[in-house]
C-alpha positions in Angstrom: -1.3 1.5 -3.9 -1.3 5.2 -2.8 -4.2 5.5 -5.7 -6.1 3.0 -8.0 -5.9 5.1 -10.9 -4.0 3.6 -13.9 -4.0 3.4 -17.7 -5.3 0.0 -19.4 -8.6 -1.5 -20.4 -11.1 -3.6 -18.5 -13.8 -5.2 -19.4 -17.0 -6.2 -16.8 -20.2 -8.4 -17.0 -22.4 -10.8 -15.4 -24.6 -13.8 -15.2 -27.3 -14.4 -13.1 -25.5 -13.7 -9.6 -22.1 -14.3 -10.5 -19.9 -10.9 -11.7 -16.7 -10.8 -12.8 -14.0 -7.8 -13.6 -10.7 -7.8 -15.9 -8.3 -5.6 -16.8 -4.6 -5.1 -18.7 -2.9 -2.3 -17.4 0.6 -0.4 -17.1 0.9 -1.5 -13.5 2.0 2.0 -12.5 -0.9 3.8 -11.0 -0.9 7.7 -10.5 0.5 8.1 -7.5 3.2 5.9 -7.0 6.8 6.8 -5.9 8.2 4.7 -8.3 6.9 5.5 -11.5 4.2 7.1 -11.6 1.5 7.2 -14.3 4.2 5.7 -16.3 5.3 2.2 -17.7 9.2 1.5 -17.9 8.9 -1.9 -19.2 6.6 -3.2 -22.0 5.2 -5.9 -19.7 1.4 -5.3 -18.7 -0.2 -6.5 -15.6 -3.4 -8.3 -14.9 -6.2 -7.6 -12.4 -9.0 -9.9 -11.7 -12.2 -10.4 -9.2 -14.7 -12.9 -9.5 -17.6 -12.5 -6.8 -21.0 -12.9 -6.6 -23.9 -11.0 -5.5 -27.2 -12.1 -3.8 -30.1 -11.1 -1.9 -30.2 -13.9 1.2 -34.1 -11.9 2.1 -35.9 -8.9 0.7 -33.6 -6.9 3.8 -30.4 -8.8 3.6 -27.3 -8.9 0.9 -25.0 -10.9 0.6 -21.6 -9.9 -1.2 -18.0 -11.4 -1.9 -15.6 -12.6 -4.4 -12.1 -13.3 -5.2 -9.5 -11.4 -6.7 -5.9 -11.2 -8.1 -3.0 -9.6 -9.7 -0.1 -10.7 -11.5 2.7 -8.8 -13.5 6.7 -7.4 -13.6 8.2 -4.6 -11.8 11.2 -2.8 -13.2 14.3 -2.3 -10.7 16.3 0.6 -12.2 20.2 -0.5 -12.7 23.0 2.1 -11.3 26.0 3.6 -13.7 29.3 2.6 -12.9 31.3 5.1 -10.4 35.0 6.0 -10.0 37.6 5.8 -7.3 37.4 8.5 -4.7 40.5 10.3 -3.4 39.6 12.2 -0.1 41.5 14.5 2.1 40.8 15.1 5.5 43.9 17.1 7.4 43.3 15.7 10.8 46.1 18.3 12.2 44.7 21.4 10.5 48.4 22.1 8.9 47.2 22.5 5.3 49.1 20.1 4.1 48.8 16.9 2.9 49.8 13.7 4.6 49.7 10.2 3.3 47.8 9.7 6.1 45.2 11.8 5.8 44.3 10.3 2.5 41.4 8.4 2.1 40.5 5.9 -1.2 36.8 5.5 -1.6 36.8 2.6 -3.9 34.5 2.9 -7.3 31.9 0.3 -8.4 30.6 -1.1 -11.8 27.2 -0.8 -13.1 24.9 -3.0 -12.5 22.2 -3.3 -15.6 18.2 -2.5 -14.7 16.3 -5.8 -14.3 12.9 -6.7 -13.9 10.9 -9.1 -11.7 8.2 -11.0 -10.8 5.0 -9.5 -8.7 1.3 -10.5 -7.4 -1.2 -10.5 -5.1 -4.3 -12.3 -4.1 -7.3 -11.3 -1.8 -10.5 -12.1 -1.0 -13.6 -10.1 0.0 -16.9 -9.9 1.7 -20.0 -7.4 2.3 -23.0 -8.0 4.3 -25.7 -5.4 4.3 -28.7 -5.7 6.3 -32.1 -2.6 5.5 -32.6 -1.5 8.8 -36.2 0.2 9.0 -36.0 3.9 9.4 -32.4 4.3 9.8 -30.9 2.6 6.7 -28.2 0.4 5.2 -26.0 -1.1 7.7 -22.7 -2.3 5.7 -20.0 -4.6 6.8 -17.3 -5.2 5.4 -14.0 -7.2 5.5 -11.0 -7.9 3.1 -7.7 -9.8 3.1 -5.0 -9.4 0.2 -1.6 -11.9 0.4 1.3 -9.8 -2.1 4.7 -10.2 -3.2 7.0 -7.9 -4.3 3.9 -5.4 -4.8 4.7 -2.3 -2.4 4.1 0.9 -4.7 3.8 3.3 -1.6 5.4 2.7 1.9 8.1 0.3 1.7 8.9 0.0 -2.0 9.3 -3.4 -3.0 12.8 -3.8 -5.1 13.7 -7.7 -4.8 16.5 -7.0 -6.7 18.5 -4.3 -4.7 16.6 -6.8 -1.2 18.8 -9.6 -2.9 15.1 -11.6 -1.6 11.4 -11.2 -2.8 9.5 -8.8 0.2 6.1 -10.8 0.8 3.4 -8.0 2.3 0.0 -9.0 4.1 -3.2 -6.8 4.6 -6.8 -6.8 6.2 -9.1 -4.8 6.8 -12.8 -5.0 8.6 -15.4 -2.0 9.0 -18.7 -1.1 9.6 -21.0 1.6 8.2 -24.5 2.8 9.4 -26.6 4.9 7.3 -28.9 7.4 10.0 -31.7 7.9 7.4 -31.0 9.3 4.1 -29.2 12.6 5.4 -26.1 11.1 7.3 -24.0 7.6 7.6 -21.0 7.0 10.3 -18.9 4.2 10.6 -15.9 2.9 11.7 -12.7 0.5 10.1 -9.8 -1.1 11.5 -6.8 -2.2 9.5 -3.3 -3.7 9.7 -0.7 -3.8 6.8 2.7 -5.7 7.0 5.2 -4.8 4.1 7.6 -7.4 4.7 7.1 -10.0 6.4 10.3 -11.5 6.6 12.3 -8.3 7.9 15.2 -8.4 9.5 17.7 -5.9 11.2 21.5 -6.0 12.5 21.4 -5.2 16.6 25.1 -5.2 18.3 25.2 -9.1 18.6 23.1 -10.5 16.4 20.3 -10.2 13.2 17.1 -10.5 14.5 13.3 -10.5 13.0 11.3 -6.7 13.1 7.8 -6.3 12.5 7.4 -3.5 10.7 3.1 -3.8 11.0 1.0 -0.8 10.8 -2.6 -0.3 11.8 -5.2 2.4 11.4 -8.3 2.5 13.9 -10.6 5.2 11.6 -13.8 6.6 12.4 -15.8 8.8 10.1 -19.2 10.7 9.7 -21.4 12.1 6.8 -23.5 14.6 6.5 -25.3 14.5 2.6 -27.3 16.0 0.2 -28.8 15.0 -3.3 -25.6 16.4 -5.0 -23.3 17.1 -2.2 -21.8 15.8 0.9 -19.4 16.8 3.9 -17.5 14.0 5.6 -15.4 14.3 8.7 -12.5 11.4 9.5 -10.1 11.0 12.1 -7.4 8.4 11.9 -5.4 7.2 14.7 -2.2 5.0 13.5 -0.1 2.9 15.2 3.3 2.0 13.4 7.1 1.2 14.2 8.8 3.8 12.0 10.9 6.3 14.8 13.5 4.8 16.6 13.7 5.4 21.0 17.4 7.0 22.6 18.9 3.1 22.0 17.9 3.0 18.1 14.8 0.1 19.2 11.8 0.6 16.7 9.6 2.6 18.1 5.7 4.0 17.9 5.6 7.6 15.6 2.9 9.4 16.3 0.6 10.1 13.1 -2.7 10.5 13.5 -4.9 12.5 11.2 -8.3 14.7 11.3 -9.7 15.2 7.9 -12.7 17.7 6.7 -13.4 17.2 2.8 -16.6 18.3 0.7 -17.5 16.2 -2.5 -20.1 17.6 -4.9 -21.1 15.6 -7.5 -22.5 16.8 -10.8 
């Protein structure tokens, strides 16, 4: 999702070291390029995570859990479109040939459908009290979707004719440097279809459309305030080389942001 913000209702609670999360939403977050903030069909969608939560020694915590999604997407039907007659005069006479007519053939409508999404993914966070410095935080996830691609490659099984299965992981590590400042580092990789295909002059062959992010950050912080510094370097197969093969884009990203909190 581009953003987690969406409209619904959760509900959150506990026992002993087990914690658990559920919510009914639109299914649309802000930020979608679909429909965003909105909710085109009057079928909700349900988030979970179960997990758990305990302290392995007074310096050492132990997190993870398992979570899921389920709901339907909406795939917007087309209106009907009429025959064509084009007119190209090859000869530059101004007048019209029967040759230089051309019949672009209309097409019906085709009525808006809906259809089925979810994901699953599992999670995990070690954090060990290191004397002096801090927290140092690991952490690792892994989410197996269908048909759930809000953002990059929007999932539309309908207009695909197949369901678009997407896989994603991420690990990272953070390091607190006493109370003032933190740095750390994540590495992720994010497939949105893991069945693609493409046409080459002979023959249909698979593509991997994979992207990965190597992205390193540091934290400077207040009581109320704090100033964080990222740079991402991504690797992706989105621009084409002079023979139309996928090929690397260059994308990388410095970002400066300030956050006060009040």
């Amino acid at each position: 999702f581009p953003q987690s913000f969406d409209l619904g209702a959760r509900v959150a609670g506990g026992f002993a070291f087990v914690r658990y999360e559920l919510g009914v939403m639109n299914g649309d977050p802000i930020g979608e390029r679909t429909f965003p903030g909105r909710d085109p069909n009057k079928s909700k969608d349900v988030v979970f995570r179960v997990g758990g939560a305990t302290a392995a020694t007074r310096a050492i915590r132990v997190e993870g859990g398992f979570s899921g999604l389920t709901g339907r997407g909406f795939s917007p039907g087309q209106p009907a479109t009429k025959d064509v007659i084009q007119w190209q005069d090859s000869n530059d006479d101004g007048v019209v040939d029967g040759s230089e007519l051309e019949i672009s053939a209309g097409s019906p409508a085709t009525p808006s459908q809906g259809f089925k999404r979810f994901a699953v993914g599992a999670d995990l966070r070690l954090a060990v009290a290191l004397p002096i410095l801090g927290d140092l935080s690991l952490r690792g996830e892994i989410v197996r979707a269908q048909n759930l691609d809000r953002g990059l490659m929007i999932s539309d099984p309908i207009a695909a004719t197949r369901d678009l299965r997407q896989l994603g992981w991420y690990v990272g590590v953070w390091q607190e440097l006493t109370r003032w400042a933190m740095v750390g580092v994540r590495y992720d990789r994010y497939n949105p279809d893991a069945d693609a295909r493409e046409q080459t002059p002979f023959a249909i062959v698979p593509r991997d459309p994979t992207m990965s992010t190597w992205s390193f950050s540091a934290t400077a912080r207040a009581s109320v305030a704090r100033l964080v510094a990222q740079y991402d370097h991504r690797t992706n197969a989105l621009a084409r080389d002079a023979s139309g093969a996928p090929a690397g884009l260059a994308d990388d990203s410095f970002t400066l942001r300030a956050e006060v909190r009040f």
